[in-house]
PAZAPA-4460 file (N, C-alpha, C; in steps of 0.05 Angstrom, whole numbers, plus 32768, in hexadecimal, padded with zeros to 4 digits):
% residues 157
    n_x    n_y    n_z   ca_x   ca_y   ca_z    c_x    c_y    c_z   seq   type   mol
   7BD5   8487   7AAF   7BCE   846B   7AAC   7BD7   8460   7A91     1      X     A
   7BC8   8470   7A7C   7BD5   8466   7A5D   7BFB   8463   7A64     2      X     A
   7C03   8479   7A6D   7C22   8479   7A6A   7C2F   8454   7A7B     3      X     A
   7C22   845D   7A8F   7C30   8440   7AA1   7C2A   8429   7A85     4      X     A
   7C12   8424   7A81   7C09   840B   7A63   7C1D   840B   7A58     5      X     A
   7C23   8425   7A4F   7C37   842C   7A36   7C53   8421   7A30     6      X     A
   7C54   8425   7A51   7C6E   841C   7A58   7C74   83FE   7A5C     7      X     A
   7C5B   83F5   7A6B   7C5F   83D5   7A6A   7C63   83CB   7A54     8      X     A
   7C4A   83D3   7A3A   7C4B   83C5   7A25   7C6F   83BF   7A13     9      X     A
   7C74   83DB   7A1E   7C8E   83E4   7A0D   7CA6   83C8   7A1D    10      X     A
   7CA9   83CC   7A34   7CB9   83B7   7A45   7CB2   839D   7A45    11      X     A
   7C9F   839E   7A44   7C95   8377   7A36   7C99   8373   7A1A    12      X     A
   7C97   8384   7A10   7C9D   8386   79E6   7CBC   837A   79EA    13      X     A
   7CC9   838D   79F3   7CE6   838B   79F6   7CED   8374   79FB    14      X     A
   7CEB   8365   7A19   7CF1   835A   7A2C   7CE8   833C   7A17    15      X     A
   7CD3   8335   7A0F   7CC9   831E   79F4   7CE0   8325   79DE    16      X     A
   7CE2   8336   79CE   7CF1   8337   79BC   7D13   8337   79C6    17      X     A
   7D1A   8337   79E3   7D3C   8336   79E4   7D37   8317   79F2    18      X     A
   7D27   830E   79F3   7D31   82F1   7A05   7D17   82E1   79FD    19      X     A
   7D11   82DF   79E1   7D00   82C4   79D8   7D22   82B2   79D1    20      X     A
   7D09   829E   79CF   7D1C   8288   79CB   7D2C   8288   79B1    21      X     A
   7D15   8294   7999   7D28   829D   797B   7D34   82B5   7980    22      X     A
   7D56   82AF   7975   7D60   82C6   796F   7D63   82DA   7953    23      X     A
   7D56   82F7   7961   7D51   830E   7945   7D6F   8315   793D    24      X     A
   7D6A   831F   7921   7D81   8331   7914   7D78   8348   7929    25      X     A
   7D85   8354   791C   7D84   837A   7926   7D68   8384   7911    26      X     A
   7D6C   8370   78FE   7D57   8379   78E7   7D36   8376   78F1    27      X     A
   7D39   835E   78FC   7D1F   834F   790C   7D1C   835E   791A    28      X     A
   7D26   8368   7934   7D28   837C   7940   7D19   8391   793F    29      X     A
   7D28   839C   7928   7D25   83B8   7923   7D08   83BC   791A    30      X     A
   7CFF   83A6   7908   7CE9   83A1   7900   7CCB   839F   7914    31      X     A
   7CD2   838C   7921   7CC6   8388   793F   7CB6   83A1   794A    32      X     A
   7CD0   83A6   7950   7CCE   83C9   795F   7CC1   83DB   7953    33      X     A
   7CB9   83DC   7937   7CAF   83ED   7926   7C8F   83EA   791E    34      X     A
   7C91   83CA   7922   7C71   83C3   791E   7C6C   83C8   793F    35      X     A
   7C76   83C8   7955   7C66   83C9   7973   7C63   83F0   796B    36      X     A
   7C7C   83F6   7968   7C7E   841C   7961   7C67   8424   7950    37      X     A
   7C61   841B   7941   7C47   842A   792B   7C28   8419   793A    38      X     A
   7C28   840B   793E   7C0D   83FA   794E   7C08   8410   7966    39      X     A
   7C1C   840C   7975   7C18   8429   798A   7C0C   8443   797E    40      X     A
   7C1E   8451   7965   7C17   8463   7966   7C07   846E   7950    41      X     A
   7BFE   845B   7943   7BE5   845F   7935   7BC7   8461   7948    42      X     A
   7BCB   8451   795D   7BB4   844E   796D   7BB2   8464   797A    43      X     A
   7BD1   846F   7982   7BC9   848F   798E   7BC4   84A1   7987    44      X     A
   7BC8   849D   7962   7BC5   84BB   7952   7B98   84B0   7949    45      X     A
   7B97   8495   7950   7B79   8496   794E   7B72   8494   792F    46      X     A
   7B7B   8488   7915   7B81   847C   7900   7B67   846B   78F7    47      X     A
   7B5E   8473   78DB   7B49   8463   78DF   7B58   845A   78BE    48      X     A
   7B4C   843E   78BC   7B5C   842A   78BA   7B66   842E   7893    49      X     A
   7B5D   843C   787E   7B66   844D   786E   7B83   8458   7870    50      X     A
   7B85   846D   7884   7B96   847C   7887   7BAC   847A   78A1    51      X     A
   7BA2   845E   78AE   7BB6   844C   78B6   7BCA   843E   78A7    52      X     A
   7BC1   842E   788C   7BD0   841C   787D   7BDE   843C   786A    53      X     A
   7BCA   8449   7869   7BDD   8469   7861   7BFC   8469   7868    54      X     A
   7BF5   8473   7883   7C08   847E   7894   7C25   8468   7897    55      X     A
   7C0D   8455   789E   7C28   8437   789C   7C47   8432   788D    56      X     A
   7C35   8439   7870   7C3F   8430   7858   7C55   844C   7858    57      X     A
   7C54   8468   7856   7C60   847F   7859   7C76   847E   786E    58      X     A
   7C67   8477   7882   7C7B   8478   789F   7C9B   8463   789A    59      X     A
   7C91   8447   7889   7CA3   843B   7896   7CB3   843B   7873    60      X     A
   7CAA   8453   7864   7CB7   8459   7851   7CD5   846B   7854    61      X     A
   7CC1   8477   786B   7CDB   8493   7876   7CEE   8480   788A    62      X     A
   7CE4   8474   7898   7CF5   846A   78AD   7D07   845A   789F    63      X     A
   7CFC   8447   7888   7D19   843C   787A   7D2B   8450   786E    64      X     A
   7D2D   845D   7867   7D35   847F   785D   7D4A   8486   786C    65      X     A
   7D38   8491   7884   7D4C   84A1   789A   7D5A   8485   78A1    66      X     A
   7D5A   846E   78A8   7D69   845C   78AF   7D7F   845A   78A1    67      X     A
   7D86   8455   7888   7D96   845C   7871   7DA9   8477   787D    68      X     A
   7D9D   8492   7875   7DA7   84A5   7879   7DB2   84AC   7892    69      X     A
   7DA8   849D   78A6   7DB0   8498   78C9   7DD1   848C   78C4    70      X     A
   7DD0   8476   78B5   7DE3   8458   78B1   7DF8   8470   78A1    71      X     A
   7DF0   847E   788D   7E09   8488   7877   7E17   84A7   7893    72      X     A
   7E06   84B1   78A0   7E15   84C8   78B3   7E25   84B9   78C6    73      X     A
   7E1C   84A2   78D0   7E35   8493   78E2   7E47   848E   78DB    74      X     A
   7E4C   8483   78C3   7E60   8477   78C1   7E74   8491   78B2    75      X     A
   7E61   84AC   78AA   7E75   84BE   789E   7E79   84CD   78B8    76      X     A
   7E73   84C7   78CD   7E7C   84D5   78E9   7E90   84BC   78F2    77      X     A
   7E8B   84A9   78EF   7EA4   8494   78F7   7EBA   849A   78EA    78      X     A
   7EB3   84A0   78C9   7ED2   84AA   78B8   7ED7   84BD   78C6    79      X     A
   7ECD   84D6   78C8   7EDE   84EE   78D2   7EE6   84EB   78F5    80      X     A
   7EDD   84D8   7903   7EF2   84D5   7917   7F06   84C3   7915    81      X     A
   7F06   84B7   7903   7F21   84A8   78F7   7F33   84B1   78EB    82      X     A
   7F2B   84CD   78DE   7F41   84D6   78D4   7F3F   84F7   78DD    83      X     A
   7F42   84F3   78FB   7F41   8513   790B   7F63   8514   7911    84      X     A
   7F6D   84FF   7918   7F8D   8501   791C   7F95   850B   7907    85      X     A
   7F99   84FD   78E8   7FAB   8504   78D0   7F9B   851B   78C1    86      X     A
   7F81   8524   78BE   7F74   8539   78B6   7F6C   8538   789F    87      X     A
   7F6C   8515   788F   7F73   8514   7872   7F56   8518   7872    88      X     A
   7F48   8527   7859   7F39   8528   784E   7F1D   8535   7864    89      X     A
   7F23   853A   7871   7F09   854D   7886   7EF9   8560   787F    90      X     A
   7F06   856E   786A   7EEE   857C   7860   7ED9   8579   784F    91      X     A
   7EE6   8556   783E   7ECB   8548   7836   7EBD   8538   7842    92      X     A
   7EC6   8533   7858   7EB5   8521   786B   7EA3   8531   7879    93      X     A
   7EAA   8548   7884   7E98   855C   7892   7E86   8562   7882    94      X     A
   7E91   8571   786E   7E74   857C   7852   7E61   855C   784D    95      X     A
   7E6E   8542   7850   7E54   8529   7846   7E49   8529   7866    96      X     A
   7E51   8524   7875   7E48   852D   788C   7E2D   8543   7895    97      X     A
   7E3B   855D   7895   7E1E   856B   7889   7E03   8563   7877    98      X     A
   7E14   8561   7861   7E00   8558   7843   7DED   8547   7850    99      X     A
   7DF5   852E   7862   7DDE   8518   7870   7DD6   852F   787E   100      X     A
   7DD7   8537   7898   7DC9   8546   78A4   7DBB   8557   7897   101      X     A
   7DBE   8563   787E   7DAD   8571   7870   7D95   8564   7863   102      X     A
   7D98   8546   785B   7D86   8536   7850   7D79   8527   7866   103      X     A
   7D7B   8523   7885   7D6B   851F   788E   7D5D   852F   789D   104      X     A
   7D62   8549   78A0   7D49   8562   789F   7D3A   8569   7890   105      X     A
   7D48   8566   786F   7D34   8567   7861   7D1D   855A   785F   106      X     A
   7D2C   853A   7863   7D16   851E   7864   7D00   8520   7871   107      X     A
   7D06   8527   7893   7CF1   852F   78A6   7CDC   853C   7895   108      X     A
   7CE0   8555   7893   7CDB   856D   788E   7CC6   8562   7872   109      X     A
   7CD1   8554   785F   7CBB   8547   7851   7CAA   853B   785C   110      X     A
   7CAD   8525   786B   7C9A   8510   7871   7C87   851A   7883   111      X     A
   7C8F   852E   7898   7C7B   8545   78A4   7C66   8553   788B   112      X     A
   7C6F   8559   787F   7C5F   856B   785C   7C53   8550   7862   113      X     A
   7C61   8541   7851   7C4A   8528   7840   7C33   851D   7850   114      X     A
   7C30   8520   7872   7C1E   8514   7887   7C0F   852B   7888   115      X     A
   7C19   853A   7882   7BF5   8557   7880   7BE3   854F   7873   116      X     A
   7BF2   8542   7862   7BD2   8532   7855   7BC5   851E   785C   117      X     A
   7BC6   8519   786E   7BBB   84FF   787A   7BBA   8503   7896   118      X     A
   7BC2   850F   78A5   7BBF   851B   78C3   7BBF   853A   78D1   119      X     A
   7BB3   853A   78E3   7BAC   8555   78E8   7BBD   855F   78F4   120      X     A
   7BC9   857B   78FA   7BE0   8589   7905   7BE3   8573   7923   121      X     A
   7BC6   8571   7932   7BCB   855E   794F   7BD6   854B   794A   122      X     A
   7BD0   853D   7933   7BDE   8522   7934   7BF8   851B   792E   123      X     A
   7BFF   853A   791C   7C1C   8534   791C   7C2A   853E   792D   124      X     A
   7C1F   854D   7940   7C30   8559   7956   7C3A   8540   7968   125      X     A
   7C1D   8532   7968   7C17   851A   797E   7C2B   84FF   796E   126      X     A
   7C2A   84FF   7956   7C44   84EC   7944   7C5D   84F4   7959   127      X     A
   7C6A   8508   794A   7C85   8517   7952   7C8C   8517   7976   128      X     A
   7C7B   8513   7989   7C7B   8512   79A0   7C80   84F3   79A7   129      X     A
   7C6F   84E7   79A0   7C6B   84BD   79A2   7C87   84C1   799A   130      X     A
   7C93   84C4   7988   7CA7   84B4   797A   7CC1   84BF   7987   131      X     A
   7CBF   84D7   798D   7CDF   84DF   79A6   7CDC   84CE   79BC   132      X     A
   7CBC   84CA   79C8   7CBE   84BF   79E3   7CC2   84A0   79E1   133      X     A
   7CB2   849C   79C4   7CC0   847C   79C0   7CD4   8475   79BE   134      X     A
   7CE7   8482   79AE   7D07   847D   79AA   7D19   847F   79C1   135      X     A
   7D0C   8497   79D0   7D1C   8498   79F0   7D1A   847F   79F9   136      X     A
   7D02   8476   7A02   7CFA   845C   7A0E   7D0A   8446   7A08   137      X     A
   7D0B   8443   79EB   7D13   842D   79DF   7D35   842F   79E8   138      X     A
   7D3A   8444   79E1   7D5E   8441   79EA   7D65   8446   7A0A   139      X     A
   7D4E   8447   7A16   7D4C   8445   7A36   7D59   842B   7A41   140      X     A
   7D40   8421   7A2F   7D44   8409   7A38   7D54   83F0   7A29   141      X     A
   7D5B   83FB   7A11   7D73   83F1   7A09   7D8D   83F2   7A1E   142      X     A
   7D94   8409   7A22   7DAB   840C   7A3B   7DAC   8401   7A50   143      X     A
   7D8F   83FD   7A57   7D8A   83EB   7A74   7D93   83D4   7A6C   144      X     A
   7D89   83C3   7A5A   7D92   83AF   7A4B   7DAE   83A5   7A4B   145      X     A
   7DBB   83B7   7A3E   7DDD   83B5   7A37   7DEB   83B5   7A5B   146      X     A
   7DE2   83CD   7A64   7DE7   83CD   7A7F   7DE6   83B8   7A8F   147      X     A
   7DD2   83AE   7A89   7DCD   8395   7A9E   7DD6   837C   7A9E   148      X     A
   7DDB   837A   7A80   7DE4   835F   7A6D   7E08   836A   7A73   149      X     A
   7E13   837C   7A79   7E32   837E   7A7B   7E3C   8371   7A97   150      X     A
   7E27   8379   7AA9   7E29   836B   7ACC   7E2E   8351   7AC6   151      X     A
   7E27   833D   7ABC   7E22   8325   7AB5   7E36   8315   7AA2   152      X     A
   7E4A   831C   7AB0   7E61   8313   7A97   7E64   82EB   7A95   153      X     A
   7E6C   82DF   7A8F   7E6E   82C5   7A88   7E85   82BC   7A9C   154      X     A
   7E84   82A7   7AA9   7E9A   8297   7ABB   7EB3   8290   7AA2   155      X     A
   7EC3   8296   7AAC   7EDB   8284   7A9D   7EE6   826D   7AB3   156      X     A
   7EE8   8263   7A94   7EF2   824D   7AA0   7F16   8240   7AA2   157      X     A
***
């Protein structure tokens, strides 16, 4: 029963934020999505209201973080398939390449440490679970989205 809610709330969140009448950046967006994402899952980790504005403040410290570090591995994975034909320079793109992937395991790997103090092994199990099944969701139905919006091409005239 909670899951079906879950899901509505999630598809009406969406469905208001891709077709109000104001149009978001990606930033508004992204933002959006993060205040419905932590409202959810503070209420599921059961947060009393201390170690809510805690958690808040930490969470959306890392997530600007890993977003950054997300943004610098794309585009050094965009370089190295740009330059997979001529070969120039691949072994420093691969090693910065790594280097991110090494700093966003580490990152995790901290911000997991730093929530022991403030939540119990359940809750961070129960964090790390919400947030795969949220991000699935979210790019679920992003694709449905894109998918559906490509059927719909514009008349020419």
């Amino acid at each position: 029963m909670m899951k079906k809610i879950y899901k509505f709330i999630l598809i009406i969140s969406a469905v208001i934020l891709i077709y109000s009448g104001r149009t978001f950046s990606q930033d508004d967006f992204r933002e959006k999505l993060q205040e419905i994402k932590l409202d959810k899952l503070t209420k599921k980790l059961e947060l009393d209201e201390n170690t809510k504005n805690t958690f808040i403040d930490k969470y959306k410290a890392f997530s600007s973080e890993m977003r950054e570090l997300n943004k610098k591995r794309a585009r050094t994975y965009k370089l190295m398939n740009e330059n997979l034909e001529s070969g120039n320079g691949l072994d420093t793109i691969v090693s910065q390449l790594l280097d991110y992937e090494q700093q966003i395991s580490e990152k995790r790997e901290s911000f997991v440490l730093d929530m022991k103090s403030i939540l119990t092994s359940q809750q961070i199990a129960k964090m790390i679970v919400f947030e795969r099944k949220f991000n699935n969701e979210v790019k679920k139905l992003l694709k449905q989205y894109q998918k559906d919006n490509k059927k719909e091409k514009p008349f020419k005239e």
